[in-house]
C-alpha positions in Angstrom: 91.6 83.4 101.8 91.3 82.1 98.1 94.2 81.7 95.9 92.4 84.5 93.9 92.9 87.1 96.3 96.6 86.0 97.1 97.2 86.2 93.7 96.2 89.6 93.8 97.2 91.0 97.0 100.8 89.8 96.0 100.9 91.1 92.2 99.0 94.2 93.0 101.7 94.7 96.8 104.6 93.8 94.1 103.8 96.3 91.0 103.0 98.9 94.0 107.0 98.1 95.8 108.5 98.5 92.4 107.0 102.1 91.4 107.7 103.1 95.3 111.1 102.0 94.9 111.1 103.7 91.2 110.3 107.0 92.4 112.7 106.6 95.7 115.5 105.7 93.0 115.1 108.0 89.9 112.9 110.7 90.7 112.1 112.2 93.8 115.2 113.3 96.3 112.7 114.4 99.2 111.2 111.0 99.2 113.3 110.3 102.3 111.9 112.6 104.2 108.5 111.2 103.7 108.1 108.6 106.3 105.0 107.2 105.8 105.8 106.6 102.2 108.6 104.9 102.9 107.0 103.0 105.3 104.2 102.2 102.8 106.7 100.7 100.5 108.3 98.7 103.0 104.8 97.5 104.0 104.1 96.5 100.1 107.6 94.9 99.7 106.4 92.6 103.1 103.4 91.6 101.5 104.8 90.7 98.1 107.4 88.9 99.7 104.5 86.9 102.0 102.3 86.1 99.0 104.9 84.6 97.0 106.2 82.5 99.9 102.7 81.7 100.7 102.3 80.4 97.2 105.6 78.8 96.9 105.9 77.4 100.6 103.1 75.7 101.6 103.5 72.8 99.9 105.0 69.8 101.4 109.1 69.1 99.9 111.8 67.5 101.0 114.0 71.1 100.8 111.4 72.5 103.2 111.3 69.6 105.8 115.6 69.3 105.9 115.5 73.7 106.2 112.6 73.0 108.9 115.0 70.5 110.6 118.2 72.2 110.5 116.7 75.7 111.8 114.7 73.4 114.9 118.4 72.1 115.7 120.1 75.1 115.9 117.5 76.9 117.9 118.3 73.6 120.3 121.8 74.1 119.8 121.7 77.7 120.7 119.1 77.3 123.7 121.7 74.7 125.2 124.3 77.5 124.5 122.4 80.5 126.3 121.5 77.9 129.5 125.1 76.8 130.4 126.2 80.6 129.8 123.6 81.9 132.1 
């Protein structure tokens, strides 16, 4: 997928989150009750998130390599954990 579209799909999932979560907020008191809409807004607050990240994540840094690290160890660290428990 071209940056173009990311751009997009991440401005266009963001501006849609916000007026969901403006309406939730401020207007409507029934919006609860509407699961599919609040489902929807979920679903556009994922995508915003995932195009930002997109943008902002894949690029190689030394921040992203030491995070990338420490999760892998832990994960070892807990895996180690779970085997002598079980």
């Amino acid at each position: 997928m071209s940056m173009i579209h990311v751009w997009r799909i991440r401005f266009g999932a963001l501006a849609m989150a916000l007026a969901l979560y403006i309406v939730r907020t401020f207007v409507d008191e029934t919006y609860a009750t509407i699961n599919w809409l609040a489902g929807f807004e979920t679903m556009c607050w994922m995508l915003a998130i995932l195009g930002f990240t997109s943008l902002y994540l894949n690029k190689p840094s030394r921040a992203l390599s030491y995070l990338n690290m420490a999760v892998f160890w832990s994960k070892c660290a807990i895996n180690e954990r779970m085997s002598q428990i079980g």
